[in-house]
N, C-alpha and C positions, 0 to 999 in steps of 0.2 A: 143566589146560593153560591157560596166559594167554597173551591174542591182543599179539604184538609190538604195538608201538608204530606202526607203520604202517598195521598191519589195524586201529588201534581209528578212525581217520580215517572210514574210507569207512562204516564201522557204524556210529558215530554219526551222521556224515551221515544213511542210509537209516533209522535211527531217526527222526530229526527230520522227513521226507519223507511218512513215514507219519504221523508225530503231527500231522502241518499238515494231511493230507488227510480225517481222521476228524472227523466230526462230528456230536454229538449232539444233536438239534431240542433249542431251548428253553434250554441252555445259552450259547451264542456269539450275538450279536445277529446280526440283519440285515437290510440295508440294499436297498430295496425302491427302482425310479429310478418316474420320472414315467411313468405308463399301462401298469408293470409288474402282470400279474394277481397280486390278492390270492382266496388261494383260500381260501372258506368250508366248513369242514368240521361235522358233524353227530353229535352224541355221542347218547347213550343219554336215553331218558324218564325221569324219577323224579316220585317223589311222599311226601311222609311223611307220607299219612295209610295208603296202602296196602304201601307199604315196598319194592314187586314195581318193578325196571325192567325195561324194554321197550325195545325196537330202533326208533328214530326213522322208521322205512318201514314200522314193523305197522301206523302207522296211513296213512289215503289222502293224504299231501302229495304233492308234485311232485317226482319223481325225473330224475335225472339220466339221461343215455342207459344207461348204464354205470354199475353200484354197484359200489366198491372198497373194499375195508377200508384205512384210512387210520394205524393207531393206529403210531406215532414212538417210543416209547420202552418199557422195561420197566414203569417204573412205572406207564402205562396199562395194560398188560395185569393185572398184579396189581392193579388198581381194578378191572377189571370195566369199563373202557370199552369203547362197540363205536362207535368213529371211523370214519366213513364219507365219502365226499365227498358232492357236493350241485350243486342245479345252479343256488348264483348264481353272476353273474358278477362280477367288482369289480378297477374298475382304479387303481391309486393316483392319487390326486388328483383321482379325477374323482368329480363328483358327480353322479346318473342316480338317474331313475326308472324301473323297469320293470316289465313284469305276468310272474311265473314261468310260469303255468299256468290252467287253467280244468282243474278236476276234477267231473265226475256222479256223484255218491253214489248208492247206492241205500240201501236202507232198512238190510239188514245193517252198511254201513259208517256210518252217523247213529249208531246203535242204538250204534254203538264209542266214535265220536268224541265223541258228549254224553255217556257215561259214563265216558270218561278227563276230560272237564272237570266232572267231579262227585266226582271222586278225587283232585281237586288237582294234577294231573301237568304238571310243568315239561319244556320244550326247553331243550336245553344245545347252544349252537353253539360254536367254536373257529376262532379267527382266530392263524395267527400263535404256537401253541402257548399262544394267550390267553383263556380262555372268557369269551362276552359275562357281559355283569351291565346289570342293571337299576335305575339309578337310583329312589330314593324319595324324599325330604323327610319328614320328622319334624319334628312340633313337640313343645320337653320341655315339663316341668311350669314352667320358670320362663320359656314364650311364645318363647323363641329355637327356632331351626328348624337341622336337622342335615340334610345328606347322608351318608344311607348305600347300601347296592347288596348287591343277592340277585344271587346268582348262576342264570342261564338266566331264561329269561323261562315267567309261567304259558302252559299251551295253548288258554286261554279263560276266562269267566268267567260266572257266572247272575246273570239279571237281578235286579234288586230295583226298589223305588222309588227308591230314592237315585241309580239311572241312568235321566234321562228317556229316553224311546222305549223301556227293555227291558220285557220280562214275565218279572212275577218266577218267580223258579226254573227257570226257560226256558234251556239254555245257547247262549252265541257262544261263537265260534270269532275270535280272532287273526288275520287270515288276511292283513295287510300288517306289512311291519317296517319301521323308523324304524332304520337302522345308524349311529350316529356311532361315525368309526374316528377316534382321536386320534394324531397324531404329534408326533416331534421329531425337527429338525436340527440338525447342528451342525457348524464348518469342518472338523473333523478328521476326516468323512468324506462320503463321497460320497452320495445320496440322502437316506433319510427312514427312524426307525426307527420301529416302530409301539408305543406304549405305554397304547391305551384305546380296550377295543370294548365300545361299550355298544349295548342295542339296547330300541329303544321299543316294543312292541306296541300295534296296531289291531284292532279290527273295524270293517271297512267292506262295506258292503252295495255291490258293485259292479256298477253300471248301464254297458251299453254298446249303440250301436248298430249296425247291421248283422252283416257275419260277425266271428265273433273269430276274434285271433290275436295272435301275444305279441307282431309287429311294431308298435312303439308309432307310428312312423308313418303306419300303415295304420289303426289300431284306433281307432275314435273314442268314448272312454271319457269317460262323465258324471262319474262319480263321483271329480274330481280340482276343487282343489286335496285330497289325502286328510287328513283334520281328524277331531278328536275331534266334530266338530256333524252329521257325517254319520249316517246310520241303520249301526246295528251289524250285523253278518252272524249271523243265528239258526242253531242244527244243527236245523232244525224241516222233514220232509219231509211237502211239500204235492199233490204228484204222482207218479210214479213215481223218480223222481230229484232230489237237492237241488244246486245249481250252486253253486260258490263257484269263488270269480277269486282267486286268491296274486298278493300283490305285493309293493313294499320300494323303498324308496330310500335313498342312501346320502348321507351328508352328513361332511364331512373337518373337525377342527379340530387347529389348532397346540395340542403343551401343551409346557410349559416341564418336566414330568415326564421325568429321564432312563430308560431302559432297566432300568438295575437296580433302579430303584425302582417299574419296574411292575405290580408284584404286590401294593404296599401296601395300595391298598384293599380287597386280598378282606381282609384281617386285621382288619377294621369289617363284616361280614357283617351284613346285619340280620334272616334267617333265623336266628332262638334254639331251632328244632325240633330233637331228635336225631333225626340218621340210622341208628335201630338196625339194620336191613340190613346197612350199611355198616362199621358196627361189629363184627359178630357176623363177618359173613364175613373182615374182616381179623383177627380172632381165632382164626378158623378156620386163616388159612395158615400165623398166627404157630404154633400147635400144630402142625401137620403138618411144618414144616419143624424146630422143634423136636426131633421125635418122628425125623425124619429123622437128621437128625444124631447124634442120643442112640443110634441103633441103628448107625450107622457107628463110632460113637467104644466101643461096647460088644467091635465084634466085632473090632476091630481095637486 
C-alpha cells in the first residue's frame, strides 16, 4: 500500500523533525558562549610497558561529589573506555587558577601510586569529545626541531640526575596541570568552537599556610607563581600519611585551526609503542561478532 500524496507531507515533515533533533557527541560541532562550563571528563589509565588498564579513581585523585559514567558513543564502549566525569571546573574564556583537593595518603595508597609511576601509566582526559595530548619538541638529525603530541599526559616521573632537586629512582607524582584549551571563531556562528586541548603536567611540592581549603581566596598558598624551578612532589611516605595539594590552571588560545581539522594532529603521534592489549582485544570482538553472524547465516 503507498501513502497518497498528501500523507507523504506530514511524514516527511516528522522524519526531518526527528533527524534535527538526534544527535551524536563528536560528529556535529559545538558552539560553547562566554563563561559557558566546559566539562572535563576522565578516561581509563594505560601503559605499554604493563598493557593492563585501570579506572582513573583506583588510584587516590580528587573526585567529584558524584562519579557518573560519562561514555557518548558506541565506539567508546567497544574500546574499552570507562569515561567518567571529574571535578574541574572550566569556564570558556576564562582563565583561573585553582587547587582541586588536598589528599592523606597512607602507606597502602604510596605503595600504588609510586608503582603505577614505575609502570609508565599515562591519564587520558577528554574535553569536548577531544582527548588532551601533550606537546613535545623533537630535534632531528639535520638540527631543525619538530612538534609533535602523545596522547594523555605520563602520571609521574623518577628522578634522575638530569633533574635537579629529584633522587634518583625516587618517583613524583604530576599533581598540578597546565590546560591550554584552543579555540576558533568565526561570523557564521555564534560563540567559539573548541579545537586543541592540550595539557602540561607538574610536579609541585605545595606549601601553604594556615587551614587549607580549595577557597583560593582564603587559602594563602606559597607555592605559586607554579613553575617548573619549584621543588617536585615525591610519593616518598615520611610519617603516617603523605599530603599532596592537586591543582591546574587553565589558559585559552585563538587558533586559526577549523573544526574539522581537529583531529589532525593525533595523525603525527610521537608514541611509536604498540598497544598490544588493544590490539588483541579488538581482534577478539572482530571474531566473536564474526563467529556471530557465521552462525546466524548457517541456520538460517
Amino acid at each position: 500500500m503507498r501513502a497518497s500524496p498528501p500523507m507523504r507531507l506530514p511524514l516527511l515533515l516528522s522524519l526531518a523533525a526527528t533527524a534535527s533533533a538526534f544527535y551524536l557527541p563528536g560528529v556535529a560541532p559545538r558552539e560553547f558562549k562566554d563563561g559557558e562550563k566546559v566539562e572535563i571528563k576522565v578516561n581509563k589509565l594505560s601503559s605499554t610497558k604493563t598493557q593492563l588498564p585501570y579506572d582513573y579513581y583506583s588510584l587516590p585523585f580528587c573526585k567529584p561529589p558524584e562519579i557518573s559514567n560519562a561514555v557518548e558513543n558506541l565506539g567508546e564502549v567497544l574500546h574499552g573506555s570507562v569515561i567518567q566525569n571529574s571535578p574541574y571546573e572550566i569556564r570558556m574564556g576564562k582563565s583561573d587558577f585553582k587547587v582541586l583537593c588536598r589528599k592523606e595518603l597512607r602507606a597502602k595508597e604510596v605503595a600504588l601510586l609510586g608503582q603505577r609511576i614505575r609502570e609508565d601509566y599515562r591519564i587520558h582526559l577528554i574535553m569536548d569529545n577531544l582527548p588532551a595530548a601533550t606537546k613535545m619538541i623533537r630535534e632531528m638529525p639535520d638540527g631543525k626541531t619538530i612538534t609533535m603530541y602523545d596522547r594523555g599526559y605520563p602520571l609521574g616521573f623518577l628522578g634522575s640526575n638530569d633533574r635537579p632537586g629529584t633522587a634518583p629512582k625516587q618517583p613524583y607524582i604530576y599533581n598540578h596541570l597546565h590546560f591550554v584549551v584552543k579555540f576558533h571563531t568565526e561570523p557564521q556562528f555564534e560563540g567559539a568552537r573548541l579545537v586543541g586541548f592540550e595539557v602540561e603536567p607538574l610536579s609541585v611540592l605545595h606549601r601553604y599556610k594556615g587551614a587549607f581549603t580549595t577557597d583560593m581566596s582564603k587559602l594563602n598558598l606559597l607555592s605559586v607563581p607554579v613553575g617548573p624551578d619549584l621543588p617536585a612532589q615525591p610519593v616518598l611516605l615520611k610519617g603516617e600519611t603523605l599530603e599532596i595539594v592537586f591543582s591546574y590552571d587553565v589558559a585559552w588560545e585563538y587558533s586559526p585551526i577549523k573544526w574539522a581539522s581537529r583531529w589532525d594532529l593525533y595523525l603525527y603521534m610521537g608514541d611509536d609503542q604498540i598497544h598490544w592489549f588493544s590490539i588483541i582485544n579488538s581482534l577478539a570482538i572482530v571474531l566473536l561478532l564474526t563467529g556471530i553472524v557465521a552462525m546466524i547465516m548457517m541456520r538460517t
